[in-house]
Backbone bond lengths (Angstrom), bond angles and torsions (degrees), N, CA, C in turn:
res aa  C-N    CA-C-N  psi(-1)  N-CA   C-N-CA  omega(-1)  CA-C   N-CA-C  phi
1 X - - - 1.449 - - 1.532 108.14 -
2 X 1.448 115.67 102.46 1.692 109.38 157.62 1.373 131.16 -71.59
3 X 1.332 104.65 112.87 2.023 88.55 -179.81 1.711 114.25 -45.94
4 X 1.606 113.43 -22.98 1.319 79.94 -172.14 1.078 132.80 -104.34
5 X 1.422 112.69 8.18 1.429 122.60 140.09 1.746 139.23 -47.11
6 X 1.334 79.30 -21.35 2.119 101.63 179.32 1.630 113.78 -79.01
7 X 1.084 140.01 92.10 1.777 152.63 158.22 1.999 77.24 -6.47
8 X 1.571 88.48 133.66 1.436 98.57 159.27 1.057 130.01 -77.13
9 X 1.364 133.04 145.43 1.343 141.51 162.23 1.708 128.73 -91.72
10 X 1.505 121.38 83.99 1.366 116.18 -176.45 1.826 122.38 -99.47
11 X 0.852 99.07 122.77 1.553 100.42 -179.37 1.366 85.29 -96.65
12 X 1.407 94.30 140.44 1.743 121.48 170.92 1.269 87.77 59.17
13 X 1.483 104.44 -148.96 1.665 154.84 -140.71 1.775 87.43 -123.08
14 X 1.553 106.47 153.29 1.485 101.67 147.22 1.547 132.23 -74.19
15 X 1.268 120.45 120.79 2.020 102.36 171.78 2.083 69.16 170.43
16 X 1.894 84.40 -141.43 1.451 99.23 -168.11 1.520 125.79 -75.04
17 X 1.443 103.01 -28.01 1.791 89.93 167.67 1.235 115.50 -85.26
18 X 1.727 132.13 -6.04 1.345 114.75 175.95 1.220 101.61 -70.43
19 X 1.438 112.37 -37.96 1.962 108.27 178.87 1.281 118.18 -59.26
20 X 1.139 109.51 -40.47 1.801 113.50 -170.73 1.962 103.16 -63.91
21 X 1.819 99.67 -38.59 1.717 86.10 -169.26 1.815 93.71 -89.66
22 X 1.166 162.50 -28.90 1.393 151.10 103.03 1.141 98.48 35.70
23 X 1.385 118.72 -90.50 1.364 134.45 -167.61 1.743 125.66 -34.81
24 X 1.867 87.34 -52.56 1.294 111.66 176.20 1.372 118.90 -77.60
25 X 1.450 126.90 -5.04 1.275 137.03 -168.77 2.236 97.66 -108.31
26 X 1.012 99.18 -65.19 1.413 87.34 155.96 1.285 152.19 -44.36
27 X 1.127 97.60 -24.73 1.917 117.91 -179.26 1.978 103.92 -101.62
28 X 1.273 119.70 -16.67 1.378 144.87 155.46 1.351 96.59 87.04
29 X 1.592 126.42 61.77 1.482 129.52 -159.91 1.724 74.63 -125.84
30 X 1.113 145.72 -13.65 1.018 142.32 -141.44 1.782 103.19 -133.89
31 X 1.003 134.41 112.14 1.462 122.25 177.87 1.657 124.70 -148.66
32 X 1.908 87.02 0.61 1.977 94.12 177.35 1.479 80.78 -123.25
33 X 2.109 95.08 173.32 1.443 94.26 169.75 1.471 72.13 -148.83
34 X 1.462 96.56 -166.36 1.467 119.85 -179.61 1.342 103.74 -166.15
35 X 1.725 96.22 153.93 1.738 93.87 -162.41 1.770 85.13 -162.20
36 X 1.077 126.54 152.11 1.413 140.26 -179.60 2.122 102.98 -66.83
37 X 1.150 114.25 139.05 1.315 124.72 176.25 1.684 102.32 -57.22
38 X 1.736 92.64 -57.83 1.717 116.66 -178.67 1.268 116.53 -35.42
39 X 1.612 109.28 -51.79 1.191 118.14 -169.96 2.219 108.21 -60.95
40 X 0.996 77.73 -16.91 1.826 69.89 176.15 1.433 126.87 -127.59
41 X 1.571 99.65 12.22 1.340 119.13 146.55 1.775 105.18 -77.04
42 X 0.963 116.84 -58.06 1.667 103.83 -177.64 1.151 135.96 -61.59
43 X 1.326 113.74 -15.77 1.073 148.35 176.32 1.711 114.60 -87.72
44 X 1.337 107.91 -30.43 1.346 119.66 -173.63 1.125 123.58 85.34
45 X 1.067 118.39 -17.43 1.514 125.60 -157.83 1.974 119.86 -83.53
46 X 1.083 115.23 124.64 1.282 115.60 -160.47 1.516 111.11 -73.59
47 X 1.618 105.14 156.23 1.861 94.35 -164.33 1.084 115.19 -68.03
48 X 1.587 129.72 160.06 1.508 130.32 173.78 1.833 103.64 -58.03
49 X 1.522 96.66 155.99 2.097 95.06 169.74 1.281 84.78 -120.97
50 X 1.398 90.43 -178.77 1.642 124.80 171.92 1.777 115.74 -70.75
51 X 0.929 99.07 117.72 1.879 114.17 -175.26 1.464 108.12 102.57
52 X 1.388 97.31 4.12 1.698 86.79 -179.44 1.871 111.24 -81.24
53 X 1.378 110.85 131.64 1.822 109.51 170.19 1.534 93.67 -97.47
54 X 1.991 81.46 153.43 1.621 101.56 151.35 1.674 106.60 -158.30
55 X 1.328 82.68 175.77 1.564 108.20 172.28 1.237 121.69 -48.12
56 X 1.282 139.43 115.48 1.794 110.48 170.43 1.629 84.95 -96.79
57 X 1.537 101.08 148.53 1.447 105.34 173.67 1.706 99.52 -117.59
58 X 0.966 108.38 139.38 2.073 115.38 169.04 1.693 100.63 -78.80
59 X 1.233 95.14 -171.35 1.877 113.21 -175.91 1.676 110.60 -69.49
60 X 1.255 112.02 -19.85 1.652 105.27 168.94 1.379 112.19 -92.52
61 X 1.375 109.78 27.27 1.998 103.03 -174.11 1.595 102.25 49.64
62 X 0.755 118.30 41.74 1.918 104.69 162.07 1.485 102.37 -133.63
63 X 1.236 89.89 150.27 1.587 117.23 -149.08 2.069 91.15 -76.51
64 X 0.845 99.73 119.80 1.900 106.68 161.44 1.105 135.56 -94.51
65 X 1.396 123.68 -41.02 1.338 130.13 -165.62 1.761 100.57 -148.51
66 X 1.822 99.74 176.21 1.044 112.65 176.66 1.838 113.25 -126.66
67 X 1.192 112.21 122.95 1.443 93.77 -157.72 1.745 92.57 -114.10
68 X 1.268 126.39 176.78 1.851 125.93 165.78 1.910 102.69 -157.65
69 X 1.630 93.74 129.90 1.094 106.30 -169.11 1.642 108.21 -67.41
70 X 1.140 137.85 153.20 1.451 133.61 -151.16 1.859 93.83 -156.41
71 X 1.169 120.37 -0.59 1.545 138.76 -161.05 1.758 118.69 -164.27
72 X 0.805 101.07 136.36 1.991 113.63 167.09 1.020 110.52 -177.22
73 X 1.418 105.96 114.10 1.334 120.59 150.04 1.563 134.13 -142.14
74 X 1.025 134.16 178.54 1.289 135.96 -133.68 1.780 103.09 -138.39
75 X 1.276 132.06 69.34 1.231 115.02 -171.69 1.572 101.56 -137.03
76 X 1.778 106.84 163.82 1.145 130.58 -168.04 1.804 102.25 -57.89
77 X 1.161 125.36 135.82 1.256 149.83 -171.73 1.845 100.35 -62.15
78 X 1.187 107.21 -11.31 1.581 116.23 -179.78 1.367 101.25 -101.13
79 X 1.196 107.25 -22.27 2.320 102.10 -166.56 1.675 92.76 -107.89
80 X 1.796 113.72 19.53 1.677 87.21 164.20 1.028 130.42 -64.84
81 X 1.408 150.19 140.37 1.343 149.59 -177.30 1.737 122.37 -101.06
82 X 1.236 93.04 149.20 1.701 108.49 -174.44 1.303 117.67 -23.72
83 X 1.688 106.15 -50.67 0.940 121.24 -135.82 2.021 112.15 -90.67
84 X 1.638 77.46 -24.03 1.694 102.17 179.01 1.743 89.54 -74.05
85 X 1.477 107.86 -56.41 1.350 105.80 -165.60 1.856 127.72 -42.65
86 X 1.381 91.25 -34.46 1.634 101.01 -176.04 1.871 96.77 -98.23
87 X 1.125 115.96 -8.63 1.712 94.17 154.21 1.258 114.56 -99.94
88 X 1.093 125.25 25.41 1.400 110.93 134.26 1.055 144.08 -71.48
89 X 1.184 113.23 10.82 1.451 126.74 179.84 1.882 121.04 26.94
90 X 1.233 104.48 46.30 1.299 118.21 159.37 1.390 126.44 -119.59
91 X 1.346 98.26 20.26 1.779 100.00 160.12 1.642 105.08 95.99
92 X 1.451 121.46 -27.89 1.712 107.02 167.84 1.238 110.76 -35.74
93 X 1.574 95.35 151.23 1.326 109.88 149.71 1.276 127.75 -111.98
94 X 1.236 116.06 -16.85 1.621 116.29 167.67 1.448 126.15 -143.43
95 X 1.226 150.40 174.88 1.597 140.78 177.32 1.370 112.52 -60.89
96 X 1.314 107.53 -19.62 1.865 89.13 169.49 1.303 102.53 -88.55
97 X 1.054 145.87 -60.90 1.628 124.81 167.08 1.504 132.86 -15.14
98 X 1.340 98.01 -57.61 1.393 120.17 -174.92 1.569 100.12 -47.13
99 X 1.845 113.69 -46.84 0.840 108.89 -119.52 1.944 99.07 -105.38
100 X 2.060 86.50 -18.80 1.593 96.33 172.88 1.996 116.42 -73.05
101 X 1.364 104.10 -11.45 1.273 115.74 -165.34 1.666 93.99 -80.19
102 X 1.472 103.56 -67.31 1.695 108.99 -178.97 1.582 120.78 -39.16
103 X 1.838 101.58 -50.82 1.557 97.89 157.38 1.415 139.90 -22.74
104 X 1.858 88.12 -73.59 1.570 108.94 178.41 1.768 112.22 -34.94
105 X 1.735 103.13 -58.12 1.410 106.70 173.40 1.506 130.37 -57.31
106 X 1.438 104.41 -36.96 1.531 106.90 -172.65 1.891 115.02 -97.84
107 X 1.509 89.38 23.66 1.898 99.98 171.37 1.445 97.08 -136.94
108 X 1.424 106.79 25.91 1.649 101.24 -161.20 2.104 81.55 -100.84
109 X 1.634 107.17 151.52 1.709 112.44 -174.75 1.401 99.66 -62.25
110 X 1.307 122.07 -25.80 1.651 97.14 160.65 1.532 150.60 -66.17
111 X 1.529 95.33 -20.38 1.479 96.67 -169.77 1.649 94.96 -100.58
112 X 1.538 121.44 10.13 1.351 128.34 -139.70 1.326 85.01 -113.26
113 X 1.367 133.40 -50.13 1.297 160.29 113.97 1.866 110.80 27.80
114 X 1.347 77.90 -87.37 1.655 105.24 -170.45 1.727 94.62 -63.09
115 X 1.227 125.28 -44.54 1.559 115.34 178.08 1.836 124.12 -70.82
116 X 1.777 90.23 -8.33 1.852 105.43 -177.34 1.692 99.47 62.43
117 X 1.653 128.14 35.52 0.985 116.96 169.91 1.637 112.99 -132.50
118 X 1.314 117.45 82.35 1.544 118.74 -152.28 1.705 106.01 -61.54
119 X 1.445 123.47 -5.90 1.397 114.29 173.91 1.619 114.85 -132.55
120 X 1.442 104.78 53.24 1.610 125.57 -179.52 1.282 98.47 -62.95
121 X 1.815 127.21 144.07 1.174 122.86 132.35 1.578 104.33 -148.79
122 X 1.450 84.04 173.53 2.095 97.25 -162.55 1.941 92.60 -75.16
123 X 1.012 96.20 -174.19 1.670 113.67 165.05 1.584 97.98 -174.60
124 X 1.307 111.29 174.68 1.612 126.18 -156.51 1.449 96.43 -69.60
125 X 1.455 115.57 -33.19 1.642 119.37 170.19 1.585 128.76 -73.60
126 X 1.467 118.23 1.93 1.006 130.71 177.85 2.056 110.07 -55.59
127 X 0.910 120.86 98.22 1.754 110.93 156.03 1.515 120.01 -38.35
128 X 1.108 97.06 134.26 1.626 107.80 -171.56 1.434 97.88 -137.54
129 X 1.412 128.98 132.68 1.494 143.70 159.27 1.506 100.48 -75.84
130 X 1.227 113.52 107.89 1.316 106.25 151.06 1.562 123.10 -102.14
131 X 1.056 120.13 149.52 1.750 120.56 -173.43 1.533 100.53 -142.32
132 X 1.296 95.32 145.94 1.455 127.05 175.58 1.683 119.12 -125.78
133 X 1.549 99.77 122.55 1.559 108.46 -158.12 1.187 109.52 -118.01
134 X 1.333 142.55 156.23 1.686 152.41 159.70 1.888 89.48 -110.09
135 X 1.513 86.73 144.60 1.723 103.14 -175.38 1.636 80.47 -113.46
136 X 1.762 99.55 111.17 1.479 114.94 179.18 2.153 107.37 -88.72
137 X 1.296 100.11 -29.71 1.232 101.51 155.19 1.319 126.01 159.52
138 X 1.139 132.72 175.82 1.926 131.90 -143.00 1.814 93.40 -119.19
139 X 1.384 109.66 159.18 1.572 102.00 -154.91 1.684 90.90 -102.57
């Protein structure tokens, strides 16, 4: 397996939360993510499946790990569950946590940016990718 044959994997932005969820993905505290449906409708890009690997890359673009999706699904931003929430390994403890944090990020001018919609916000009907990963291995 060459990583650089493997589609990258970026959580967040580069700076301190790509390191912090990096961090958490290496140490294997970390094993769901979540990512906007929208975001890859605008983008075009078709959703990840199950068995698919990639790259996780950190804040210097270099490739770290090897991750494989083991989960996908596609649900309303209101039916996230507990259980996804605390593998995220960012320290929630419950879906309203989870869920004021993801906000913060996904109304934040970057992701607002990247969607070309400078006054985005979620609602309980929002589509959400959730994914579930095995860390196949660290570079």
């Amino acid at each position: 397996m060459d990583l650089d044959d493997l589609p990258r994997a970026e959580f967040a932005f580069p700076g301190p939360l790509r390191d912090k969820l990096v961090a958490a993905i290496l140490s294997g505290a970390k094993t769901t993510t979540s990512a906007l449906v929208l975001g890859y409708e605008r983008a075009n890009e078709p959703l990840p499946e199950v068995g698919q690997r990639s790259a996780v890359v950190d804040s210097e673009h270099l490739r770290v790990a090897v991750i494989e999706l083991t989960e996908v699904r596609v649900v309303r931003l209101a039916d996230v569950d507990l259980q996804h929430a605390l593998d995220e390994g960012e320290g929630d403890e419950s879906v309203t946590q989870w869920r004021a944090g993801h906000e913060t990020f996904w109304h934040s001018a970057e992701v607002r940016a990247e969607l070309g919609d400078p006054g985005f916000t979620v609602d309980d009907d929002t589509l959400v990718l959730t994914q579930r990963f095995r860390l196949v291995r660290c570079v």
